[in-house]
N, C-alpha and C positions, 0 to 999 in steps of 0.2 A: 177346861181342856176337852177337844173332840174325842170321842171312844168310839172305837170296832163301830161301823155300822155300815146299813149298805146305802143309807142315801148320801144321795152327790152331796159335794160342797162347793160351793162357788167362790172361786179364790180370783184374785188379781194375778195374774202373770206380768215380769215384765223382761224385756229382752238385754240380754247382756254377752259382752264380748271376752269373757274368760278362755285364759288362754293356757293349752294345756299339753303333755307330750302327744306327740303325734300317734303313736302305736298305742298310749292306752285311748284315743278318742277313737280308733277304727277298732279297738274287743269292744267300746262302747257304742258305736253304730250300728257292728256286729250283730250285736246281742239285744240292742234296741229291733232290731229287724227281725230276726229270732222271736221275738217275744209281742213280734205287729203291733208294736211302740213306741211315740218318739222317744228322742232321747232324752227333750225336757223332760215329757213322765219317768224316762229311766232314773233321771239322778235326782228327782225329787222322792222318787222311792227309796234309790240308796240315804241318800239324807235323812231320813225322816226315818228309820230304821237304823242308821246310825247315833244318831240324836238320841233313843230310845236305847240303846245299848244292845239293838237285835242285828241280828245275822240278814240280808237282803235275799240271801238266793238260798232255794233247795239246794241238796244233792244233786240235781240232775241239769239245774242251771251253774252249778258250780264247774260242772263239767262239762259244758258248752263253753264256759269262759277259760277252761284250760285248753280244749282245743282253740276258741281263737287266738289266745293268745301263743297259741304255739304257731298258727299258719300266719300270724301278722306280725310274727319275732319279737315276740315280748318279752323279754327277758329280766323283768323289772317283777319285785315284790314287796309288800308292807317296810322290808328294810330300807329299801330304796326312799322313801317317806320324808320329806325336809330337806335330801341331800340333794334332788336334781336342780341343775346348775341351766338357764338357758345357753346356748352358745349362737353364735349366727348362722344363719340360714347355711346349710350344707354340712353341718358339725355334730348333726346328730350321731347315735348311737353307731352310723356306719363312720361317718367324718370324723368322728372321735377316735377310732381306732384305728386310722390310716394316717390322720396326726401322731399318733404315738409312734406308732408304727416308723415314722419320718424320725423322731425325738430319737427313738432306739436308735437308726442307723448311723446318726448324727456323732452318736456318744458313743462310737466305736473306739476303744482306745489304741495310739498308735502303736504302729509294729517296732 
């Protein structure tokens, strides 16, 4: 196993089309940008600190990702985990609540 050190390691990358909610990929461009990083490096760090059973960010990066995630309406946390459902294009988190929204007025009961 590699340990703490500062010389580089020359790894293989390779390109993949993982697909993922929309608003946690913009706190992670965000915060890739934030941190003059791409995002590959962002989530191979989160990876590999989670793998490890450590925490990825300070305090002060913690708190960068609570502000973006407040200005990109993130509303989603650790519970949300296994339960997000995809829907089709338009159905996200706003389309999802104006469908309901349609469901409620549907099931109005009569007069």
């Amino acid at each position: 196993m590699i340990t703490n050190s500062d010389a580089q390691l020359l790894v293989e990358r390779v390109q993949t089309g993982v697909r993922m909610e929309k608003r946690i990929l913009k706190v992670l461009k965000g915060f890739a940008e934030y941190r003059d990083m791409t995002l590959g490096d962002l989530l191979e760090g989160i990876v590999l600190h989670a793998f490890d059973g450590k925490c990825p960010f300070s305090e002060d990066s913690l708190r960068r990702i609570r502000e973006l995630k407040k200005f990109y309406g993130l509303d989603l946390d650790s519970g949300a985990s296994h339960r997000l459902r995809e829907g089709h294009r338009g159905e996200g988190h706003r389309g999802a609540a104006a469908e309901l929204k349609k469901k409620s007025i549907s099931r109005k009961p009569p007069r």
